[in-house]
PDB file of N, CA, C and O in Angstrom:
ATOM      1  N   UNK A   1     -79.571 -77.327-137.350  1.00  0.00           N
ATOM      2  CA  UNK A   1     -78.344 -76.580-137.192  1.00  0.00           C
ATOM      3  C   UNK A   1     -77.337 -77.037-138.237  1.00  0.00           C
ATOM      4  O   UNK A   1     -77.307 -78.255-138.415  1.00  0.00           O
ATOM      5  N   UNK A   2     -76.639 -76.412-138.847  1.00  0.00           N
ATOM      6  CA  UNK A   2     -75.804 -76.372-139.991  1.00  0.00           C
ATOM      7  C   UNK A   2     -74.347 -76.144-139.317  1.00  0.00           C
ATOM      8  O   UNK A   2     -74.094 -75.012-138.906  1.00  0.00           O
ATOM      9  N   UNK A   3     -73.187 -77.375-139.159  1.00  0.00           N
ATOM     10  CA  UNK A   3     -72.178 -76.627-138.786  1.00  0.00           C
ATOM     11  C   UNK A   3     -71.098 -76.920-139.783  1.00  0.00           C
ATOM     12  O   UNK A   3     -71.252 -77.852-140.572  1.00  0.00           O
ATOM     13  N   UNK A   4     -69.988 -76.166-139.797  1.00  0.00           N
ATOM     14  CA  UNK A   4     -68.689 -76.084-140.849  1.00  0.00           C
ATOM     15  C   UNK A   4     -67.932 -76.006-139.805  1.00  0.00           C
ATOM     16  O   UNK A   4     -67.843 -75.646-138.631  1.00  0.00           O
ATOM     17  N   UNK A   5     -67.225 -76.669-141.037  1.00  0.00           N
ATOM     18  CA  UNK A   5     -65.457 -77.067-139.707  1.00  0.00           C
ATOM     19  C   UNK A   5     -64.485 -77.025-140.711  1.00  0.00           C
ATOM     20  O   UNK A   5     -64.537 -77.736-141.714  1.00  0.00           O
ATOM     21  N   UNK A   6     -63.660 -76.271-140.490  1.00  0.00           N
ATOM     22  CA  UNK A   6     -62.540 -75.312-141.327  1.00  0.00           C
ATOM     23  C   UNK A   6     -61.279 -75.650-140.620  1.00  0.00           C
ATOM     24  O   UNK A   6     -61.473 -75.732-139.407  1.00  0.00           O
ATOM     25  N   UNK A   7     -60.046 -75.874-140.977  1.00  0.00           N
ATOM     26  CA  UNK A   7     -58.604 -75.982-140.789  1.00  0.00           C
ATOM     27  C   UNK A   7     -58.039 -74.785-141.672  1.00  0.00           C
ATOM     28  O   UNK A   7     -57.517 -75.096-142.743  1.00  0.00           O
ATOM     29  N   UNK A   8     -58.112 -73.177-141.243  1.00  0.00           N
ATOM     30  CA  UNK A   8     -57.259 -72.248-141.837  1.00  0.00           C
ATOM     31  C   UNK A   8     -56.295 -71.670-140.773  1.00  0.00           C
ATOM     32  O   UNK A   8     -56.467 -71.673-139.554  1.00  0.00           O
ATOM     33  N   UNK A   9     -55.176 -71.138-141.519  1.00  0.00           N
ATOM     34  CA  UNK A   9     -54.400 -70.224-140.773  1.00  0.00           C
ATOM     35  C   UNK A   9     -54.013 -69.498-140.575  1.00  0.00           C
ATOM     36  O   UNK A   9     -54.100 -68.647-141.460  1.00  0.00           O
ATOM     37  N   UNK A  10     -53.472 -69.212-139.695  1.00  0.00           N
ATOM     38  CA  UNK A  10     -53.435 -67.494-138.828  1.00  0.00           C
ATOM     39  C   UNK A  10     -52.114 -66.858-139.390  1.00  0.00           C
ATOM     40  O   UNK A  10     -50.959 -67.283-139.426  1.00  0.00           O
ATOM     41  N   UNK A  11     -52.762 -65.548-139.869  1.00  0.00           N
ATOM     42  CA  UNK A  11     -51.903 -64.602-140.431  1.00  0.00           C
ATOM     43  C   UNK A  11     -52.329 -63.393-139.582  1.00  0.00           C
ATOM     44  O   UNK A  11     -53.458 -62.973-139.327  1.00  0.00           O
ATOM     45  N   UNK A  12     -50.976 -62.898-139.172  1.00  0.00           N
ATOM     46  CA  UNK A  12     -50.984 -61.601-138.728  1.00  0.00           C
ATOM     47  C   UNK A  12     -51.991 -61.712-137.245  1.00  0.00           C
ATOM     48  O   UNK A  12     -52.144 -60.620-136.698  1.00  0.00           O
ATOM     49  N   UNK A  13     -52.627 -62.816-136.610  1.00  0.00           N
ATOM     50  CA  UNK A  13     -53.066 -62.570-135.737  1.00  0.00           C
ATOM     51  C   UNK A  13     -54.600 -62.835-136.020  1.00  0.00           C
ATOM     52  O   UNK A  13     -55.409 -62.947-135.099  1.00  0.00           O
ATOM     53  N   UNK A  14     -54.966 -62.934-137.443  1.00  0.00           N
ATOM     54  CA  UNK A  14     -56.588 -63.237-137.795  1.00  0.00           C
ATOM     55  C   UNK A  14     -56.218 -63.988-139.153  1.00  0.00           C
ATOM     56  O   UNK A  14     -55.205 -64.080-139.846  1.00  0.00           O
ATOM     57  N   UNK A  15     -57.698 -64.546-139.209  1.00  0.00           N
ATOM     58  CA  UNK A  15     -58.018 -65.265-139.632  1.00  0.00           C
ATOM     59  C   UNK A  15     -58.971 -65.487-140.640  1.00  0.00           C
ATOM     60  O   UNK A  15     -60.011 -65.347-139.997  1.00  0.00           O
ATOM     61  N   UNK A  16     -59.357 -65.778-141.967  1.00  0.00           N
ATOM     62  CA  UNK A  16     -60.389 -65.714-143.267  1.00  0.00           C
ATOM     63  C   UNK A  16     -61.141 -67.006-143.476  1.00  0.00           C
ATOM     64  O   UNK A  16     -60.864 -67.947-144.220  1.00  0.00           O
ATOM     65  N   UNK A  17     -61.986 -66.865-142.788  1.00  0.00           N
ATOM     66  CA  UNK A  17     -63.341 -68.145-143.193  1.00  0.00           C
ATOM     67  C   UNK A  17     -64.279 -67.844-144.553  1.00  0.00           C
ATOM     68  O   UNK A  17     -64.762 -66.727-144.740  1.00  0.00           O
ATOM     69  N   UNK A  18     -64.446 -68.749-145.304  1.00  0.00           N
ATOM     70  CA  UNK A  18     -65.155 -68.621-146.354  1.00  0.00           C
ATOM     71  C   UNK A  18     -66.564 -69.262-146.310  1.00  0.00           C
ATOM     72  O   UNK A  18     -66.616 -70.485-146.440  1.00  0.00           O
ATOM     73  N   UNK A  19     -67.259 -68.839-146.207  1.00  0.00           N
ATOM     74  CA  UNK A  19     -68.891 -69.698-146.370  1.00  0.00           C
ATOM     75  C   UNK A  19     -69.480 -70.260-147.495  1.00  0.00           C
ATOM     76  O   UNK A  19     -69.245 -69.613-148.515  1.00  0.00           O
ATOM     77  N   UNK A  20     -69.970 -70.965-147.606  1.00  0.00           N
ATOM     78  CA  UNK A  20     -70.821 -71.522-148.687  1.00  0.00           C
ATOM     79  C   UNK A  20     -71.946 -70.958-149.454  1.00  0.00           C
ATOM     80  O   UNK A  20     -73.081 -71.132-149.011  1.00  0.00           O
ATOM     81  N   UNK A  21     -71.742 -70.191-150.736  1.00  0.00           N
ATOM     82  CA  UNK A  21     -72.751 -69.751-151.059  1.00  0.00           C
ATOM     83  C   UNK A  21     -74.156 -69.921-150.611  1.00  0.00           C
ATOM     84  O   UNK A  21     -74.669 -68.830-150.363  1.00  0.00           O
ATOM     85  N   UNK A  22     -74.973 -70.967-150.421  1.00  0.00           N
ATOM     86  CA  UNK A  22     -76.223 -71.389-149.642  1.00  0.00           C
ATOM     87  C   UNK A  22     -76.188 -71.470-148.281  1.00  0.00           C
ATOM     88  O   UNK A  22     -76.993 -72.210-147.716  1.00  0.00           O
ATOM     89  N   UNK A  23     -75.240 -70.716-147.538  1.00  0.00           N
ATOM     90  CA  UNK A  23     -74.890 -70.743-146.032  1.00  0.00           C
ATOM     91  C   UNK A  23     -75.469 -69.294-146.084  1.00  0.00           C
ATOM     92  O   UNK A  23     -74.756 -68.332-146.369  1.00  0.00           O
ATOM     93  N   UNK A  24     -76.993 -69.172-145.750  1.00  0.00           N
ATOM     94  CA  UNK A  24     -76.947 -67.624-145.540  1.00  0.00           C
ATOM     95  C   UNK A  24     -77.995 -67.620-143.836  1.00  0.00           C
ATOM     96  O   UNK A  24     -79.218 -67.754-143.851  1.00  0.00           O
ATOM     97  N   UNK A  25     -77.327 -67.473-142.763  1.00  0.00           N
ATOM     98  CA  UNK A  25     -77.364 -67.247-141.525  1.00  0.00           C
ATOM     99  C   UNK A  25     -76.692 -65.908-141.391  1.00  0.00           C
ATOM    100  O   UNK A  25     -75.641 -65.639-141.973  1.00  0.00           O
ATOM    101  N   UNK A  26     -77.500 -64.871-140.403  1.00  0.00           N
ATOM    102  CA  UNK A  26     -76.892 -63.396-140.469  1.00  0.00           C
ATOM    103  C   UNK A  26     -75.825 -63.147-139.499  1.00  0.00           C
ATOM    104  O   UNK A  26     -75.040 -62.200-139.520  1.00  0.00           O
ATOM    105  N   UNK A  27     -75.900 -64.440-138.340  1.00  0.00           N
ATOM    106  CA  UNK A  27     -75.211 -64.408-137.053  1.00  0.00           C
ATOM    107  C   UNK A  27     -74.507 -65.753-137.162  1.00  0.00           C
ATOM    108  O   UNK A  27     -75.028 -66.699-137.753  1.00  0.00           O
ATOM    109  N   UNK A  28     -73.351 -65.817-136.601  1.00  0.00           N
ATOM    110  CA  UNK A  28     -72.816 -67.277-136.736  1.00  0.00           C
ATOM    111  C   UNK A  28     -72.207 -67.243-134.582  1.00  0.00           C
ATOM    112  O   UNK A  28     -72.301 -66.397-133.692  1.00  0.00           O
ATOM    113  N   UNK A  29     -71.660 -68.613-134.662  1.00  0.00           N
ATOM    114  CA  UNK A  29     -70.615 -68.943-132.983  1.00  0.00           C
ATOM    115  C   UNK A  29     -69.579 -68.969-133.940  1.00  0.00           C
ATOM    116  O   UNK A  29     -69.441 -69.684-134.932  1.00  0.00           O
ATOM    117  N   UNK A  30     -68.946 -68.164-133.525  1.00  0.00           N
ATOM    118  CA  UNK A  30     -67.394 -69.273-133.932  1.00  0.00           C
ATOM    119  C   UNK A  30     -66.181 -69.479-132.447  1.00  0.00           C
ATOM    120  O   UNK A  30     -65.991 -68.744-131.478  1.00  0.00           O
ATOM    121  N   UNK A  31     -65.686 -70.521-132.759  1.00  0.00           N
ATOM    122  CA  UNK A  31     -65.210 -71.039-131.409  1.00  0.00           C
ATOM    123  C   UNK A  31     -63.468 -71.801-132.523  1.00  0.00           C
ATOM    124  O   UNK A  31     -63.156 -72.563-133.439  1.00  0.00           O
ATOM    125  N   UNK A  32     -62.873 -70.788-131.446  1.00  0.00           N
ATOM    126  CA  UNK A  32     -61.547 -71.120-132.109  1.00  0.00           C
ATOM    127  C   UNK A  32     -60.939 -71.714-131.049  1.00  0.00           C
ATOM    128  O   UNK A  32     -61.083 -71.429-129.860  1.00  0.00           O
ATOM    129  N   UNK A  33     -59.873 -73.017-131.803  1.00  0.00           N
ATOM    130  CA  UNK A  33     -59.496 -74.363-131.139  1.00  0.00           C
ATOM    131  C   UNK A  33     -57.910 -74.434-131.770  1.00  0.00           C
ATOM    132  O   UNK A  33     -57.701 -74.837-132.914  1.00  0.00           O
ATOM    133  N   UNK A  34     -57.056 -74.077-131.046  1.00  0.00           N
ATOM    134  CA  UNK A  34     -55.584 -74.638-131.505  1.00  0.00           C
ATOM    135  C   UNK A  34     -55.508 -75.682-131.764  1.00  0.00           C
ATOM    136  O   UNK A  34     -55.696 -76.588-130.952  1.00  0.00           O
ATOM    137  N   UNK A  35     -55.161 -75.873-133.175  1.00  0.00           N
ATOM    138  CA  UNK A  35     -54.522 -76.937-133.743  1.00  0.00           C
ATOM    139  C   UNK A  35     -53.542 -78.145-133.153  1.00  0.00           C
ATOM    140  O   UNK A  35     -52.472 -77.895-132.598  1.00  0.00           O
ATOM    141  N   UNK A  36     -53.830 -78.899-133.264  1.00  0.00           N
ATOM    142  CA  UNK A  36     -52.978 -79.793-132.693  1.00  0.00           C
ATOM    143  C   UNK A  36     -52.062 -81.023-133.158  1.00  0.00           C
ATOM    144  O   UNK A  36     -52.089 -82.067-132.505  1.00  0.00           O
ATOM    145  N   UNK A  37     -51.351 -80.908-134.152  1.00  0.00           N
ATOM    146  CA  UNK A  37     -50.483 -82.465-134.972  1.00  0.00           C
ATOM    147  C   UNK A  37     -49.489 -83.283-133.890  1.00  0.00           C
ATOM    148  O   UNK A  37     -48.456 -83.841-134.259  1.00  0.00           O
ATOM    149  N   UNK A  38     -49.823 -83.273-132.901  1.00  0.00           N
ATOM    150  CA  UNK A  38     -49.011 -84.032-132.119  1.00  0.00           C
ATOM    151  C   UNK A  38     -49.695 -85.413-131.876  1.00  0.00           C
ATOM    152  O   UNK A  38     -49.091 -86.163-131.110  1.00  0.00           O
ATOM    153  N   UNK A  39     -50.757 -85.819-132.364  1.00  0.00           N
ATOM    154  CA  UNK A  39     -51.345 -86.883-132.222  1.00  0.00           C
ATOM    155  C   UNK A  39     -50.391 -88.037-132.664  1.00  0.00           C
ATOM    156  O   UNK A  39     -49.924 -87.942-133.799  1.00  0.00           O
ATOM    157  N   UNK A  40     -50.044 -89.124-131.895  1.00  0.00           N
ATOM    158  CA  UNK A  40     -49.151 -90.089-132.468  1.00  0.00           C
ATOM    159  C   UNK A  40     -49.687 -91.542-131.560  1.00  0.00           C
ATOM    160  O   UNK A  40     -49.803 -91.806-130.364  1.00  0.00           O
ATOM    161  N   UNK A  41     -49.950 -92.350-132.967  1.00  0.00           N
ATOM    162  CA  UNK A  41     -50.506 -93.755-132.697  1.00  0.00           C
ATOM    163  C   UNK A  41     -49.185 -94.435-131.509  1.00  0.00           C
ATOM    164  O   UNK A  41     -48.027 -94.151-131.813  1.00  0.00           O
ATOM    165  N   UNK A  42     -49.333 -95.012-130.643  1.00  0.00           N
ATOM    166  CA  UNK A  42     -48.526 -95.672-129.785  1.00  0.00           C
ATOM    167  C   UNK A  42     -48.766 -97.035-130.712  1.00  0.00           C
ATOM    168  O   UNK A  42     -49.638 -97.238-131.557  1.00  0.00           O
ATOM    169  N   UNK A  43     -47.541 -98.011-130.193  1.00  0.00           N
ATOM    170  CA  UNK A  43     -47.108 -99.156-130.836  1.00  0.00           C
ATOM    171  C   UNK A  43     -48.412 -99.703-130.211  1.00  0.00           C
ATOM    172  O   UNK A  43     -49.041-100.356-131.043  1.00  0.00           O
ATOM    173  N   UNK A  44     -49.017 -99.639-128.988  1.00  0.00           N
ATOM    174  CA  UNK A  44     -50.221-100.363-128.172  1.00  0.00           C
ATOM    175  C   UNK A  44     -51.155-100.079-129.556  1.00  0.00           C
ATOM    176  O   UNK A  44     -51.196-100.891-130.481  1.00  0.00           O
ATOM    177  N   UNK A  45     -51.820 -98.938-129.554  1.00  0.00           N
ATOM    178  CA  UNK A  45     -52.415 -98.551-130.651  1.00  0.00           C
ATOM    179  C   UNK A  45     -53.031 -99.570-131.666  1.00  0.00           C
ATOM    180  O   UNK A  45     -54.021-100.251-131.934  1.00  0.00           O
ATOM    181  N   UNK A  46     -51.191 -99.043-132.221  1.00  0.00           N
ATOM    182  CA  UNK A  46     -50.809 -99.727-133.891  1.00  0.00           C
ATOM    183  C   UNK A  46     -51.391-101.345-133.707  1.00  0.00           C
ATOM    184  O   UNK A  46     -52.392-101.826-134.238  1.00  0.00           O
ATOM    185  N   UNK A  47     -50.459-101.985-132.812  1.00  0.00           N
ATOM    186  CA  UNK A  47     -50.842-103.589-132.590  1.00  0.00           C
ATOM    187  C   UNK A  47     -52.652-103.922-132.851  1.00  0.00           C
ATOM    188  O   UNK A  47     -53.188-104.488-133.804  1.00  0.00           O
ATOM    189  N   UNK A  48     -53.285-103.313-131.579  1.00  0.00           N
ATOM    190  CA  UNK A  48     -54.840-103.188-131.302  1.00  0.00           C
ATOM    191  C   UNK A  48     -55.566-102.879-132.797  1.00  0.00           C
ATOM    192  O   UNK A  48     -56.726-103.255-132.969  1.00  0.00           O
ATOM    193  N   UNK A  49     -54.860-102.205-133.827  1.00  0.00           N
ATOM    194  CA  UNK A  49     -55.629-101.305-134.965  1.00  0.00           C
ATOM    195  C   UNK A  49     -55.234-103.001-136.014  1.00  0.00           C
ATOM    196  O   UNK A  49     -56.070-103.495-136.771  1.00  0.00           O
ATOM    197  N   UNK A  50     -54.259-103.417-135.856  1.00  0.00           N
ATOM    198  CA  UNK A  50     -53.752-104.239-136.689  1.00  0.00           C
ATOM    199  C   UNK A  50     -54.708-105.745-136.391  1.00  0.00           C
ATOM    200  O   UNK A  50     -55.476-106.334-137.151  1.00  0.00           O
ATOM    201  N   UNK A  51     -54.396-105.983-135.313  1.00  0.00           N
ATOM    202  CA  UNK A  51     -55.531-106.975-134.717  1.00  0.00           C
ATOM    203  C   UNK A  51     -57.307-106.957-135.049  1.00  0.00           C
ATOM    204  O   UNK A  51     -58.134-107.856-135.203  1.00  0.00           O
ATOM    205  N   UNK A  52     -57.367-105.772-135.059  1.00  0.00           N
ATOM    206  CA  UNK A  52     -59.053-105.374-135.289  1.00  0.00           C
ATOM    207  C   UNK A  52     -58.969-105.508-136.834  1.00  0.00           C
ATOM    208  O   UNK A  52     -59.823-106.237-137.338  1.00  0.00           O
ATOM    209  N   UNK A  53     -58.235-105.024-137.513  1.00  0.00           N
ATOM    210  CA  UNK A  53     -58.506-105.564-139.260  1.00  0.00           C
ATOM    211  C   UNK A  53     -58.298-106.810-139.475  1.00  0.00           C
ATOM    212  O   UNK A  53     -58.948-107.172-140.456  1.00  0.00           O
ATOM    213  N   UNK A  54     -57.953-107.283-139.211  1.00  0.00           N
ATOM    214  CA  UNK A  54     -57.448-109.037-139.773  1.00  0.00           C
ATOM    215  C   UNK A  54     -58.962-109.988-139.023  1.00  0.00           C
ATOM    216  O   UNK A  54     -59.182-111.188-139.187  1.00  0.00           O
ATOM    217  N   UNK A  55     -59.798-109.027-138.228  1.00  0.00           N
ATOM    218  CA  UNK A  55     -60.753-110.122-137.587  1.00  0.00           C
ATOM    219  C   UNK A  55     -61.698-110.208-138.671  1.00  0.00           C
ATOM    220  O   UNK A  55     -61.779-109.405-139.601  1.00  0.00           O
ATOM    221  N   UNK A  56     -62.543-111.431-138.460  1.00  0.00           N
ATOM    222  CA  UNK A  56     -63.740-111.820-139.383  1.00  0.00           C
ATOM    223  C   UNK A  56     -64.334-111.185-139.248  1.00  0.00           C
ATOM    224  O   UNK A  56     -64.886-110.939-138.176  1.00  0.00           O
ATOM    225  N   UNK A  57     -64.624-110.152-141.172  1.00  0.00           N
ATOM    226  CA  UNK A  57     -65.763-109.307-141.044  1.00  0.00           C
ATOM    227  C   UNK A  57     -67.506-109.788-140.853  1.00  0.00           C
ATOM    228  O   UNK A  57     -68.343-108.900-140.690  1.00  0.00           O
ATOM    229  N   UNK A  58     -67.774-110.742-140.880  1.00  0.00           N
ATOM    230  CA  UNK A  58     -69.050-111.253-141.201  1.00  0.00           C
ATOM    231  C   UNK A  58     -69.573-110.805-139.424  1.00  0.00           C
ATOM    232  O   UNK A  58     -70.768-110.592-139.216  1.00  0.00           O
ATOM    233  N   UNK A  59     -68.695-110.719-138.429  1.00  0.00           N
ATOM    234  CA  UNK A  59     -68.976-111.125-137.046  1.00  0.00           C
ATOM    235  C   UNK A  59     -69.077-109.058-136.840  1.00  0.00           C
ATOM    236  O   UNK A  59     -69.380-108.619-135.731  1.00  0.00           O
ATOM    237  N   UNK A  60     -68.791-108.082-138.002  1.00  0.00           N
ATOM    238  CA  UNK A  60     -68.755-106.745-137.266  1.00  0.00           C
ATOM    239  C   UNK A  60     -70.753-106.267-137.073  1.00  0.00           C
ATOM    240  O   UNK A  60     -71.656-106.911-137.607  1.00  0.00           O
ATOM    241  N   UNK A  61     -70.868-105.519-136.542  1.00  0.00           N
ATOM    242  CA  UNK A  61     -71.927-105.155-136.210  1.00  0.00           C
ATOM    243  C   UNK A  61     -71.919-103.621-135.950  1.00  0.00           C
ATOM    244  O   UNK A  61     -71.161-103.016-135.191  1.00  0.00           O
ATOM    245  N   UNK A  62     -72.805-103.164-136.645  1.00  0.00           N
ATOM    246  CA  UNK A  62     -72.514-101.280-136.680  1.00  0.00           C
ATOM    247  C   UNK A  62     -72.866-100.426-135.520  1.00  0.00           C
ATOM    248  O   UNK A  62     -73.201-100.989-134.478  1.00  0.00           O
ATOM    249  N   UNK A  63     -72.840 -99.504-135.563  1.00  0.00           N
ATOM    250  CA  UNK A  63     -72.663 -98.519-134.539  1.00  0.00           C
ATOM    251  C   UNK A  63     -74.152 -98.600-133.736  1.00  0.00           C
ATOM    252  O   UNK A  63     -74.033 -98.548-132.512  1.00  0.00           O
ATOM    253  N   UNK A  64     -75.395 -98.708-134.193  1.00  0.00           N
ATOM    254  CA  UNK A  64     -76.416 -98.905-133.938  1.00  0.00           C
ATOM    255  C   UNK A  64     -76.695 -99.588-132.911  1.00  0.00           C
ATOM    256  O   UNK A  64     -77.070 -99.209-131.802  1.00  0.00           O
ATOM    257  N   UNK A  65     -76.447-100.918-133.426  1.00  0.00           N
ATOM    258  CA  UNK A  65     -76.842-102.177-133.119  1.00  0.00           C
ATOM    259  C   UNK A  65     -75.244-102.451-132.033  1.00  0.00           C
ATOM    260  O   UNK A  65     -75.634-103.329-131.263  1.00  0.00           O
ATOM    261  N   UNK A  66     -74.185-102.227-131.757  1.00  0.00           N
ATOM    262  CA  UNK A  66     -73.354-101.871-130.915  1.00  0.00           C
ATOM    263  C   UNK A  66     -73.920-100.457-129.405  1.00  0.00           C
ATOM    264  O   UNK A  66     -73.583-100.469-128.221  1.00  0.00           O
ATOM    265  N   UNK A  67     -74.676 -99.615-130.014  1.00  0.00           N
ATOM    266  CA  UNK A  67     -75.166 -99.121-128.680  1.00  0.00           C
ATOM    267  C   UNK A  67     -76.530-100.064-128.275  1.00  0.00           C
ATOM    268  O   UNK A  67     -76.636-100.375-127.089  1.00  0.00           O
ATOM    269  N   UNK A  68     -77.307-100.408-128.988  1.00  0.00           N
ATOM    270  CA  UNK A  68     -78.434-101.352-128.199  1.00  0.00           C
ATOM    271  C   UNK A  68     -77.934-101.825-127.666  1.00  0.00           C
ATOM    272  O   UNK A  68     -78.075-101.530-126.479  1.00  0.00           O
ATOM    273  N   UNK A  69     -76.833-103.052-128.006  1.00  0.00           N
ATOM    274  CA  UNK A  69     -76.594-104.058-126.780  1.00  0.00           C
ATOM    275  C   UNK A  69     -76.028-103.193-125.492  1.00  0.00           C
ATOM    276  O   UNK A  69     -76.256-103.195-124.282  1.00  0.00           O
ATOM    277  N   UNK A  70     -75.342-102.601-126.208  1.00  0.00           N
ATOM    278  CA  UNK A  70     -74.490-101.726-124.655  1.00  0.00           C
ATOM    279  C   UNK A  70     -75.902-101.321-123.590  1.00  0.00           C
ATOM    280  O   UNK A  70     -75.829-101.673-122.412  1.00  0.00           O
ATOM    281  N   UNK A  71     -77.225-100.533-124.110  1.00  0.00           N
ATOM    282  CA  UNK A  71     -78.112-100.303-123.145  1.00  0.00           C
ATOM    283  C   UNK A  71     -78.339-101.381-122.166  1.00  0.00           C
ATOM    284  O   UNK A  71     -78.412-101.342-120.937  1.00  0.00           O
ATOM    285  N   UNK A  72     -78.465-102.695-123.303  1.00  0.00           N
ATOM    286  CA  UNK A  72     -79.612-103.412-123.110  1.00  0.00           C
ATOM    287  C   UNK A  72     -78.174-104.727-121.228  1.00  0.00           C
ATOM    288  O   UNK A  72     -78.411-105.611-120.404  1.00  0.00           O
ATOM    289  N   UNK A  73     -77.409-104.199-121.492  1.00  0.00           N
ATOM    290  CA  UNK A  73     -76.214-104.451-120.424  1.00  0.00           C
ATOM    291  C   UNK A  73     -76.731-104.533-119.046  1.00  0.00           C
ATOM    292  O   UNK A  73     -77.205-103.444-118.725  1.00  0.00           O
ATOM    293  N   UNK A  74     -76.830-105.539-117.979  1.00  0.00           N
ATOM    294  CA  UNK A  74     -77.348-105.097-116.835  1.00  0.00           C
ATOM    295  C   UNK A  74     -76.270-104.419-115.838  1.00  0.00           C
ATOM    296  O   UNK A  74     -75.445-105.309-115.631  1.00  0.00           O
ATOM    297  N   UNK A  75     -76.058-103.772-115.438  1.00  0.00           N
ATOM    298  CA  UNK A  75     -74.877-103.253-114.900  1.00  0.00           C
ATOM    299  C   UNK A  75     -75.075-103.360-113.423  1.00  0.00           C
ATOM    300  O   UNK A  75     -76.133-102.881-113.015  1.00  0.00           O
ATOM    301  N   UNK A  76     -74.010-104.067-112.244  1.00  0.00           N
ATOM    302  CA  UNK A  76     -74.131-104.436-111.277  1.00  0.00           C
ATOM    303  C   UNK A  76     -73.329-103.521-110.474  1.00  0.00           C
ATOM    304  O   UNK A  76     -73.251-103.675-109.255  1.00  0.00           O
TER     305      UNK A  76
END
């Protein structure tokens, strides 16, 4: 499955998506989602984001190897 994700805007009530020349599918979904810029980091956030960069990188471990352990969790 091939998906595109577009940020255009609404004129007059519609809207102009452009495809990718090598995007040739005869039927598409499209699923329209109001925009939203109200997203705003809280000072909790900011602190937590600030704290997590300054830690020792040698100790990070990627997304992978962060869900194994999570499985491997005995949960009571």
């Amino acid at each position: 499955m091939e998906a595109i994700r577009q940020t255009v805007k609404v004129k007059n009530h519609q809207i102009k998506v452009s495809l990718p020349a090598d995007f040739n599918s005869e039927e598409v979904e499209v699923i329209i989602i109001a925009k939203n810029d109200d997203f705003v980091l809280t000072d909790e956030m900011k602190s937590i984001l600030d704290y997590r960069s300054n830690e020792d990188r040698s100790t990070f471990i990627d997304a992978e190897e962060s869900l194994k352990r999570l499985k491997a969790r005995k949960y009571v």
